[in-house]
CHARMM internal coordinates of N, CA and C (Angstrom, degrees):
IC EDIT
DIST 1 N 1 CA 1.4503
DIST 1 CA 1 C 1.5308
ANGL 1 N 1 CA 1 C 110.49
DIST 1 C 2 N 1.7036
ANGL 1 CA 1 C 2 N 119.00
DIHE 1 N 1 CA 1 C 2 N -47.24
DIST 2 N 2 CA 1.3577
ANGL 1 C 2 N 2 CA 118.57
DIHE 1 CA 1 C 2 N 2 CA 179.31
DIST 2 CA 2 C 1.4247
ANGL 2 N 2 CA 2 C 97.73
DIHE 1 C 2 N 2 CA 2 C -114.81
DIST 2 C 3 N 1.6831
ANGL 2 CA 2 C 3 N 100.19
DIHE 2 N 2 CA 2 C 3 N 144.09
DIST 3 N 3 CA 1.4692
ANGL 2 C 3 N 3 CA 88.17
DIHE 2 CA 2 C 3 N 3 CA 156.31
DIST 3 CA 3 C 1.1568
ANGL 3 N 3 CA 3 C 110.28
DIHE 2 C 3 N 3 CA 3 C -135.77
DIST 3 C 4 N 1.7168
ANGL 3 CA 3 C 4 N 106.72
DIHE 3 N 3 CA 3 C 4 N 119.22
DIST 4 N 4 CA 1.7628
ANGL 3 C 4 N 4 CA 121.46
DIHE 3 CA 3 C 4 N 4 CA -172.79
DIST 4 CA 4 C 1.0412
ANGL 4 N 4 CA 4 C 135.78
DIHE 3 C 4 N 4 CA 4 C -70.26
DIST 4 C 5 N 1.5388
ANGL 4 CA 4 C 5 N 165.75
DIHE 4 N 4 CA 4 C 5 N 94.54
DIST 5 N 5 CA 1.4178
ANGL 4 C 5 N 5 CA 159.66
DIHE 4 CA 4 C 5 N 5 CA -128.07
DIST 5 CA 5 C 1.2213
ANGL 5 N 5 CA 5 C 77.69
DIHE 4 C 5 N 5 CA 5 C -84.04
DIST 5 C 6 N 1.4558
ANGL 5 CA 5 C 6 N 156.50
DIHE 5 N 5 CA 5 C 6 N -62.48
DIST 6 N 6 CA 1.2227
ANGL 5 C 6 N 6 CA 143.89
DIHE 5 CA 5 C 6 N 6 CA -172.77
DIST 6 CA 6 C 1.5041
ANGL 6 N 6 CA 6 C 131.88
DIHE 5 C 6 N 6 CA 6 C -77.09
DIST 6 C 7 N 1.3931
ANGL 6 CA 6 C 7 N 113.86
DIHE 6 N 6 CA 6 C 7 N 136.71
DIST 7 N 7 CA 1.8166
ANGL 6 C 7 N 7 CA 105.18
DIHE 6 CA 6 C 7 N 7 CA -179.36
DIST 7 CA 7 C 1.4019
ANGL 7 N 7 CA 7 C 109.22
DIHE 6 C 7 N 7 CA 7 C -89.13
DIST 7 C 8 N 1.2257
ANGL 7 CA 7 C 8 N 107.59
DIHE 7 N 7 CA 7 C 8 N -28.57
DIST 8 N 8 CA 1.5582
ANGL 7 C 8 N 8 CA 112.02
DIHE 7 CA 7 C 8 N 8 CA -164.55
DIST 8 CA 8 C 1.8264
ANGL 8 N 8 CA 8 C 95.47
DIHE 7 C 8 N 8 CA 8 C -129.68
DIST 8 C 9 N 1.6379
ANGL 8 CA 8 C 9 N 96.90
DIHE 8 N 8 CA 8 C 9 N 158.45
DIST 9 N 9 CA 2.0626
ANGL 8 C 9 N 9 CA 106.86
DIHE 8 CA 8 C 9 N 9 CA 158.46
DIST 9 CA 9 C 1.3032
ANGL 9 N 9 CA 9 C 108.27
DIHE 8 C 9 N 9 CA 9 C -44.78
DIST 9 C 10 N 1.8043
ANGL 9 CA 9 C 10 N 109.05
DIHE 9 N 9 CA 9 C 10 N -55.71
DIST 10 N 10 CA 1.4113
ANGL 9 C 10 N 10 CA 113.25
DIHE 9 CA 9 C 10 N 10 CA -162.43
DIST 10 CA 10 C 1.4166
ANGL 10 N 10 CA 10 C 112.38
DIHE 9 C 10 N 10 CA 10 C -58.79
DIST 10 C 11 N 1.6028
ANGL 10 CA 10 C 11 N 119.81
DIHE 10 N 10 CA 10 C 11 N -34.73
DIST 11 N 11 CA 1.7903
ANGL 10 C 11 N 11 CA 113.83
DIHE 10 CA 10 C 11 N 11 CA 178.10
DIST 11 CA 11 C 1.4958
ANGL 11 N 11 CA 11 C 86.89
DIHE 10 C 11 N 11 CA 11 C -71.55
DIST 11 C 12 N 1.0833
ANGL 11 CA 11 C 12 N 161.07
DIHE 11 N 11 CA 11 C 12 N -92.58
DIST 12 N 12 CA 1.6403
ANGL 11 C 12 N 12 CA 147.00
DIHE 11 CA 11 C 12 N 12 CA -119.39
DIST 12 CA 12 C 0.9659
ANGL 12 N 12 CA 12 C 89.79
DIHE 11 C 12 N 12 CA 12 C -102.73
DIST 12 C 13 N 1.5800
ANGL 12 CA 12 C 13 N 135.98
DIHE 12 N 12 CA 12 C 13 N 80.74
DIST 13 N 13 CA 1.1760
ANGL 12 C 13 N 13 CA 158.89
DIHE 12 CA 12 C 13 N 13 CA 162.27
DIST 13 CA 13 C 1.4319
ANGL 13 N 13 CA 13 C 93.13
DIHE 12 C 13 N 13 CA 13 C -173.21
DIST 13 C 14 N 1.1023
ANGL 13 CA 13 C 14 N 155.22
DIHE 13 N 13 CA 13 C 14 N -66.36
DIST 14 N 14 CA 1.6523
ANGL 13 C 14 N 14 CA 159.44
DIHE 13 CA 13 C 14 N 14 CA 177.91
DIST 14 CA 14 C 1.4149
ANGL 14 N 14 CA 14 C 104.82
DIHE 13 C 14 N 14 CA 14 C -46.82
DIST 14 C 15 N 1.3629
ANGL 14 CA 14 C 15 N 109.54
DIHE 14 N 14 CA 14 C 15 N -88.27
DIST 15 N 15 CA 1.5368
ANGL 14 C 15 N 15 CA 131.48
DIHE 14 CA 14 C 15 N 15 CA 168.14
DIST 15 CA 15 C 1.5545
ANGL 15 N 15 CA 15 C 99.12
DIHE 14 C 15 N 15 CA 15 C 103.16
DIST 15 C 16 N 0.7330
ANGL 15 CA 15 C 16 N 131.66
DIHE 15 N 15 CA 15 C 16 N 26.00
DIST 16 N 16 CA 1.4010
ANGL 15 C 16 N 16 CA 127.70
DIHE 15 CA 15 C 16 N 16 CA -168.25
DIST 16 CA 16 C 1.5977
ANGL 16 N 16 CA 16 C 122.14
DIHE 15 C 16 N 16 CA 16 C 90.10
DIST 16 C 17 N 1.3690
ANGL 16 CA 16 C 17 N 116.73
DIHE 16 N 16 CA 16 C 17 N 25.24
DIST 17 N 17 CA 1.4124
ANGL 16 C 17 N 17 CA 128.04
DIHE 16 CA 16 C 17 N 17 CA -141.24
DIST 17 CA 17 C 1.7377
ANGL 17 N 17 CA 17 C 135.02
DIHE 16 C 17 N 17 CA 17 C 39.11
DIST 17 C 18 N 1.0748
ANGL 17 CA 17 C 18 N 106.99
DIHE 17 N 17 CA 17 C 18 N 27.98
DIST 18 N 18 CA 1.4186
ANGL 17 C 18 N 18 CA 138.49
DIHE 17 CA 17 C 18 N 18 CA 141.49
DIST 18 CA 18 C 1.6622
ANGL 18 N 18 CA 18 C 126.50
DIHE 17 C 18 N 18 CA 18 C -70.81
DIST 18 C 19 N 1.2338
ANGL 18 CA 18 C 19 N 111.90
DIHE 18 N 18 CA 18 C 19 N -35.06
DIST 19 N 19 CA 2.0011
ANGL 18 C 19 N 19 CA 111.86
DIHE 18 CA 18 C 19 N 19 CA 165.03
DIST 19 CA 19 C 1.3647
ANGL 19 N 19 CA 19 C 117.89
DIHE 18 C 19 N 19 CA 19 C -37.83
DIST 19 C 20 N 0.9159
ANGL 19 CA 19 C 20 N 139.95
DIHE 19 N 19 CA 19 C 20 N -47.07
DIST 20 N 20 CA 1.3008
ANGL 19 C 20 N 20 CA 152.23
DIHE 19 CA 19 C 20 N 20 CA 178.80
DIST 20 CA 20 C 1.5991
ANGL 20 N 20 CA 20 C 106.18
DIHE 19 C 20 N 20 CA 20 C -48.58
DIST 20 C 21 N 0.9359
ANGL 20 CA 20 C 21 N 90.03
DIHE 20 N 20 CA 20 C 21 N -86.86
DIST 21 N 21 CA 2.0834
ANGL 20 C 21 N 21 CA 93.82
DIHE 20 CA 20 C 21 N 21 CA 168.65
DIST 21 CA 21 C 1.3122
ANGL 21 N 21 CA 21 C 121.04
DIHE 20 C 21 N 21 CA 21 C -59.22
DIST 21 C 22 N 1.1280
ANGL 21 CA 21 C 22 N 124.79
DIHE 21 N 21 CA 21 C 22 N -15.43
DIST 22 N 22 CA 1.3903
ANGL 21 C 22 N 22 CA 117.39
DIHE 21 CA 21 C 22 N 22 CA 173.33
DIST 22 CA 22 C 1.5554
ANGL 22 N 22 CA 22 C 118.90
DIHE 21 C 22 N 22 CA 22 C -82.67
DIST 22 C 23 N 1.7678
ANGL 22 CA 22 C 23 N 102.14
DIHE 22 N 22 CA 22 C 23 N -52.25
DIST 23 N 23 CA 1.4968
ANGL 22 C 23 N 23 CA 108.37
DIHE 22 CA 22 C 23 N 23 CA -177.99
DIST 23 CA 23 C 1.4228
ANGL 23 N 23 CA 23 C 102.58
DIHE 22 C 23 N 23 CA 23 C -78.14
DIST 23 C 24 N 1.3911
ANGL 23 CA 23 C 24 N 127.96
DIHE 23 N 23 CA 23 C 24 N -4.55
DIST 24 N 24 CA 1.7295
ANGL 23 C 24 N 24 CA 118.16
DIHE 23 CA 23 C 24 N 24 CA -178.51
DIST 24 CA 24 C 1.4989
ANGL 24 N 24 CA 24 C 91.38
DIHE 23 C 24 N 24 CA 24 C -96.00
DIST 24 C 25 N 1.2392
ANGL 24 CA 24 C 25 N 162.94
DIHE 24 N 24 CA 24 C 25 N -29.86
DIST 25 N 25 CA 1.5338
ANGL 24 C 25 N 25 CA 152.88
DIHE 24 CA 24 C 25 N 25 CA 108.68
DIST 25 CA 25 C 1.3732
ANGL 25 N 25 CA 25 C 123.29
DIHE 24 C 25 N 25 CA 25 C 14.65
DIST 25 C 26 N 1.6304
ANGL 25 CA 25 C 26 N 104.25
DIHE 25 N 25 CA 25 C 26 N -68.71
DIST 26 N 26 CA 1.8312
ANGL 25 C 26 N 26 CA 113.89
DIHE 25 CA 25 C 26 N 26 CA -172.17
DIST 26 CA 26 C 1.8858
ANGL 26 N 26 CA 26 C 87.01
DIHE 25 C 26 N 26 CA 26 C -77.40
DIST 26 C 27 N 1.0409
ANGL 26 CA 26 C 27 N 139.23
DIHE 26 N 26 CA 26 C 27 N -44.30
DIST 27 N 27 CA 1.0495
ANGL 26 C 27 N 27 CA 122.69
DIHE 26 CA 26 C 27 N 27 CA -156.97
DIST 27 CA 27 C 1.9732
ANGL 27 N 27 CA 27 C 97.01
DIHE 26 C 27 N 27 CA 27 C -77.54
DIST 27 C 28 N 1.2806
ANGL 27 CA 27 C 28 N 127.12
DIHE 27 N 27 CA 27 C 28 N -33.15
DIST 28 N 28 CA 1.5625
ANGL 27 C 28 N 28 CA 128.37
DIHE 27 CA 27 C 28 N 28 CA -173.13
DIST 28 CA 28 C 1.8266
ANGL 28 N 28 CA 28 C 93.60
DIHE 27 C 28 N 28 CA 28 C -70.06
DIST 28 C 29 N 1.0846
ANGL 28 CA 28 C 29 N 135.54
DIHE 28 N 28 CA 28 C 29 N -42.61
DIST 29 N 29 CA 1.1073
ANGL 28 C 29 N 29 CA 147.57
DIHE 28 CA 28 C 29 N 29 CA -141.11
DIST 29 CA 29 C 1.9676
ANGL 29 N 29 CA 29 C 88.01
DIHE 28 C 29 N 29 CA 29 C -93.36
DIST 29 C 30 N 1.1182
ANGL 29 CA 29 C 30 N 114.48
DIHE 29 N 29 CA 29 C 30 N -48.30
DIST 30 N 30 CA 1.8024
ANGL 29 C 30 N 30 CA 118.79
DIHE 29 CA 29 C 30 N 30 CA -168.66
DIST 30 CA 30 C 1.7212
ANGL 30 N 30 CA 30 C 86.77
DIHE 29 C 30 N 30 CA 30 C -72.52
DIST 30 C 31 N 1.5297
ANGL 30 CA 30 C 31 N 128.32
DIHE 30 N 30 CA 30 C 31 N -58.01
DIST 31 N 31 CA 1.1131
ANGL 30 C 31 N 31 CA 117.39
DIHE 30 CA 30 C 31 N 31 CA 174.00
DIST 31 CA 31 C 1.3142
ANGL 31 N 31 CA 31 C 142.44
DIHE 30 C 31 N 31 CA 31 C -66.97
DIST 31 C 32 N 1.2527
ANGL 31 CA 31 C 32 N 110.13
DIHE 31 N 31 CA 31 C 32 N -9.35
DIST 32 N 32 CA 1.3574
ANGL 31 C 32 N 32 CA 118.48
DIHE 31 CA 31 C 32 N 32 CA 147.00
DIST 32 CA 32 C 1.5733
ANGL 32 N 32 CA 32 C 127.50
DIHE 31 C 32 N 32 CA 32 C -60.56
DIST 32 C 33 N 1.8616
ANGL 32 CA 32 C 33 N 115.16
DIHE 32 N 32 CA 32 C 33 N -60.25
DIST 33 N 33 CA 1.2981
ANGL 32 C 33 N 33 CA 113.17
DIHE 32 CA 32 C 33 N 33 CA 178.09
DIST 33 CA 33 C 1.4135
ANGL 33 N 33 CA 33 C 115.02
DIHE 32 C 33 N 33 CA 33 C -67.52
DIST 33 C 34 N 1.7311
ANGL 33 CA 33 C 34 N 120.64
DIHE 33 N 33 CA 33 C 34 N -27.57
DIST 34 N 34 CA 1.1400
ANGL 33 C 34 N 34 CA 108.96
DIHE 33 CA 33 C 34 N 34 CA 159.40
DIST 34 CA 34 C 1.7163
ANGL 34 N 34 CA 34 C 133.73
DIHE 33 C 34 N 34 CA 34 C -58.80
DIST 34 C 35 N 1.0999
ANGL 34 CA 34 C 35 N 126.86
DIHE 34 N 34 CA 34 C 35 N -27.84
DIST 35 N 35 CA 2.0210
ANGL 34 C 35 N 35 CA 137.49
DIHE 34 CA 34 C 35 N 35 CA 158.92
DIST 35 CA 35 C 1.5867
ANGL 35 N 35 CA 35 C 103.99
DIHE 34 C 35 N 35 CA 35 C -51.49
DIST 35 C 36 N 1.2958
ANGL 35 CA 35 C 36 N 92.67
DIHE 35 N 35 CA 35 C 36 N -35.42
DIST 36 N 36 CA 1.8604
ANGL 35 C 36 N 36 CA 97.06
DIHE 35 CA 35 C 36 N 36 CA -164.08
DIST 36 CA 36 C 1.2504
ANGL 36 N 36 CA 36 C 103.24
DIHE 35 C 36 N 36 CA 36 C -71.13
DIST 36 C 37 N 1.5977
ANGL 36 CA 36 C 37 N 122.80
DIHE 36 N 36 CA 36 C 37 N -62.72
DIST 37 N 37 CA 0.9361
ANGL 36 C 37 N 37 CA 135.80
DIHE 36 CA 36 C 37 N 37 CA 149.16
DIST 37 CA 37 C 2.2097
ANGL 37 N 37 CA 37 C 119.64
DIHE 36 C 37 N 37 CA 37 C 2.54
DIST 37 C 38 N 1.6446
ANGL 37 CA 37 C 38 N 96.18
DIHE 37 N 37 CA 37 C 38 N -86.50
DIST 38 N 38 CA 0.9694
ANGL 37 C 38 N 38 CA 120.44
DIHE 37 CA 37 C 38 N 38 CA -150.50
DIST 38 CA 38 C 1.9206
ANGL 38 N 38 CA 38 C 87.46
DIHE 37 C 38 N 38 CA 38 C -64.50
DIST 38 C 39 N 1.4970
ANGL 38 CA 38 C 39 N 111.07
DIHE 38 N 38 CA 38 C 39 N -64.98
DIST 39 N 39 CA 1.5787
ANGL 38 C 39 N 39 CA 117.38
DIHE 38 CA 38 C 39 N 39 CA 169.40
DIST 39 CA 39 C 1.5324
ANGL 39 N 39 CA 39 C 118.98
DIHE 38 C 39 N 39 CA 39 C -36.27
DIST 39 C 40 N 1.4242
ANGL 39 CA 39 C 40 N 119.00
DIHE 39 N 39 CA 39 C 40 N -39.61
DIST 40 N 40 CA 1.4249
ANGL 39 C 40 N 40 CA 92.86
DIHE 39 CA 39 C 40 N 40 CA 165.86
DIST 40 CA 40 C 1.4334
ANGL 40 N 40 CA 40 C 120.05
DIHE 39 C 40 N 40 CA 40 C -92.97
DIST 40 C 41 N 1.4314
ANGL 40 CA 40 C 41 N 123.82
DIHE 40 N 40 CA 40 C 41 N -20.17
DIST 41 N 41 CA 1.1429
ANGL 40 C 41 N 41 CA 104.45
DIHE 40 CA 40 C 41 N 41 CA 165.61
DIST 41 CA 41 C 1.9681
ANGL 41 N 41 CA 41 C 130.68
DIHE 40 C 41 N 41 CA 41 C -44.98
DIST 41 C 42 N 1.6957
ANGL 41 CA 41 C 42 N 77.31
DIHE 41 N 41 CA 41 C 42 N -36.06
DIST 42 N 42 CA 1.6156
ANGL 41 C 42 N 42 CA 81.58
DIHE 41 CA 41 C 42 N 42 CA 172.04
DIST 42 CA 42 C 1.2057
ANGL 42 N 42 CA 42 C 120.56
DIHE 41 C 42 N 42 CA 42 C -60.91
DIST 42 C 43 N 1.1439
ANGL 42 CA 42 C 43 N 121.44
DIHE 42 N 42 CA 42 C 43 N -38.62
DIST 43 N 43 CA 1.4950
ANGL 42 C 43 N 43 CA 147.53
DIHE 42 CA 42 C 43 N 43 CA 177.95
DIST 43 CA 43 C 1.6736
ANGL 43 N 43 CA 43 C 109.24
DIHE 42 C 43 N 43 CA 43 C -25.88
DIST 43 C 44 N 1.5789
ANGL 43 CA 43 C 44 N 90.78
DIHE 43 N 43 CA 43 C 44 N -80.91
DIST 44 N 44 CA 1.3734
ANGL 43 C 44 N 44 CA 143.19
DIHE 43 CA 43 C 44 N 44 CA 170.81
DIST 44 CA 44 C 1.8258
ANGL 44 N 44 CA 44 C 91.76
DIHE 43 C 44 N 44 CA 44 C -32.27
DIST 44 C 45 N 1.2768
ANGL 44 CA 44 C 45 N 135.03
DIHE 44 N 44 CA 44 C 45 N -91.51
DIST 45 N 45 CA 1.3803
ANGL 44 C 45 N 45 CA 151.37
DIHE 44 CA 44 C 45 N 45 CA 133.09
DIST 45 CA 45 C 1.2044
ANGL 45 N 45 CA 45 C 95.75
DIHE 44 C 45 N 45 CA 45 C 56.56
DIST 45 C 46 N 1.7425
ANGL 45 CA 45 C 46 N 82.20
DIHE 45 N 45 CA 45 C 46 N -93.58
DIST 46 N 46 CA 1.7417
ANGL 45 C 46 N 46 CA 113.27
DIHE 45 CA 45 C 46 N 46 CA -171.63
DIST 46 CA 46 C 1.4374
ANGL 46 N 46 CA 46 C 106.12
DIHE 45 C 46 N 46 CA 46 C -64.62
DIST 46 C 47 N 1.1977
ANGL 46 CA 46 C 47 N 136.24
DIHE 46 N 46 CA 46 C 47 N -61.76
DIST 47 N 47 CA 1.5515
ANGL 46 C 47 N 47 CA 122.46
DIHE 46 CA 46 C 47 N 47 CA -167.03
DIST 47 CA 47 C 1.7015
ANGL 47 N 47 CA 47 C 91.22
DIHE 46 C 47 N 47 CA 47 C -59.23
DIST 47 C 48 N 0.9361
ANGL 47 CA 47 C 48 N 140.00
DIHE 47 N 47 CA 47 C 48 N -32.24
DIST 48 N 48 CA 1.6354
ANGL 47 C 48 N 48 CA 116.88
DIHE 47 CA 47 C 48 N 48 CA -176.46
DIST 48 CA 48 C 1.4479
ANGL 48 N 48 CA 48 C 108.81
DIHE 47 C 48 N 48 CA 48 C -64.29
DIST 48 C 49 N 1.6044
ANGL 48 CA 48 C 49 N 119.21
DIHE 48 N 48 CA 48 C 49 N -57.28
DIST 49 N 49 CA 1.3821
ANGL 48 C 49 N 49 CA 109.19
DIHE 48 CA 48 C 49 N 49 CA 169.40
DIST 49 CA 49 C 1.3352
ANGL 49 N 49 CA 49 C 130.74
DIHE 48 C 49 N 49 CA 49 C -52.59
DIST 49 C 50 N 1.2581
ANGL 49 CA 49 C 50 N 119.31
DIHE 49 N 49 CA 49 C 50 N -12.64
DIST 50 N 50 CA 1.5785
ANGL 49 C 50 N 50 CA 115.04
DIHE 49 CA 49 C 50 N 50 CA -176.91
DIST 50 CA 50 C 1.2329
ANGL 50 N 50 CA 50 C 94.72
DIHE 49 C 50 N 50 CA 50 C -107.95
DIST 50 C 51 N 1.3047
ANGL 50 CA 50 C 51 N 140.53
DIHE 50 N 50 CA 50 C 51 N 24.67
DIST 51 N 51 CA 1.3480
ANGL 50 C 51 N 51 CA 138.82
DIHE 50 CA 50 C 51 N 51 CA 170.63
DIST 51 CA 51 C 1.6106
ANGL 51 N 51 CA 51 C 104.16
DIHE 50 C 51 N 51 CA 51 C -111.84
DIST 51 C 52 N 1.3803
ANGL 51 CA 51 C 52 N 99.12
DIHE 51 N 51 CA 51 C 52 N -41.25
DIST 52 N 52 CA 2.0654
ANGL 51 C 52 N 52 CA 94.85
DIHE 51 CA 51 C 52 N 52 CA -177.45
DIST 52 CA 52 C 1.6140
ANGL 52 N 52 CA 52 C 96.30
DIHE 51 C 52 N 52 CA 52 C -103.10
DIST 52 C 53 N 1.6678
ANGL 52 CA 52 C 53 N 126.86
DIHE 52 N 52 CA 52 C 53 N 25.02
DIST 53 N 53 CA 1.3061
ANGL 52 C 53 N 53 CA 106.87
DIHE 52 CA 52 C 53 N 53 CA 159.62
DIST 53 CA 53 C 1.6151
ANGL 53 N 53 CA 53 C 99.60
DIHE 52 C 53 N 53 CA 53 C -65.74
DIST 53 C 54 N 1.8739
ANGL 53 CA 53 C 54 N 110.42
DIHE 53 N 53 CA 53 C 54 N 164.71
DIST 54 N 54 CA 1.1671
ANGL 53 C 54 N 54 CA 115.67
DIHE 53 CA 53 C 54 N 54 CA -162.34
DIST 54 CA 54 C 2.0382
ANGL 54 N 54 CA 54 C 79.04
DIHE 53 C 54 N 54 CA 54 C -106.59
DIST 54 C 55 N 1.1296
ANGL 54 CA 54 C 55 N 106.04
DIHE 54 N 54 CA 54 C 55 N 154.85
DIST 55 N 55 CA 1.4055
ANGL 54 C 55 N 55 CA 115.66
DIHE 54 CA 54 C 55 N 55 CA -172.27
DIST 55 CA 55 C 1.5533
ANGL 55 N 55 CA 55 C 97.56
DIHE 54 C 55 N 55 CA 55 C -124.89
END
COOR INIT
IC SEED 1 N 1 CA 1 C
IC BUILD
């Protein structure tokens, strides 16, 4: 039904000794859009409060 490039966790975690650079990539890349994320929400935040401060 599937057919997996990997037999085991340990090969798609290795990759041929390629794992290293790949998952240190997906992991820089998730923590990046996650900052992005979090900073504009902050963003977002503040221009709402300084929009319904009462003047």
């Amino acid at each position: 039904m599937f057919n997996f490039a990997f037999n085991s966790l340990y090969e798609a975690l290795y990759m041929n000794g390629h794992g290293l650079y790949v998952w240190s990539v997906v992991i820089l890349v998730f923590i990046s859009l996650l900052g992005f994320f979090i900073g504009y929400t902050v963003k977002i935040k503040k221009i709402k409060d300084k929009l319904n401060e009462p003047n």
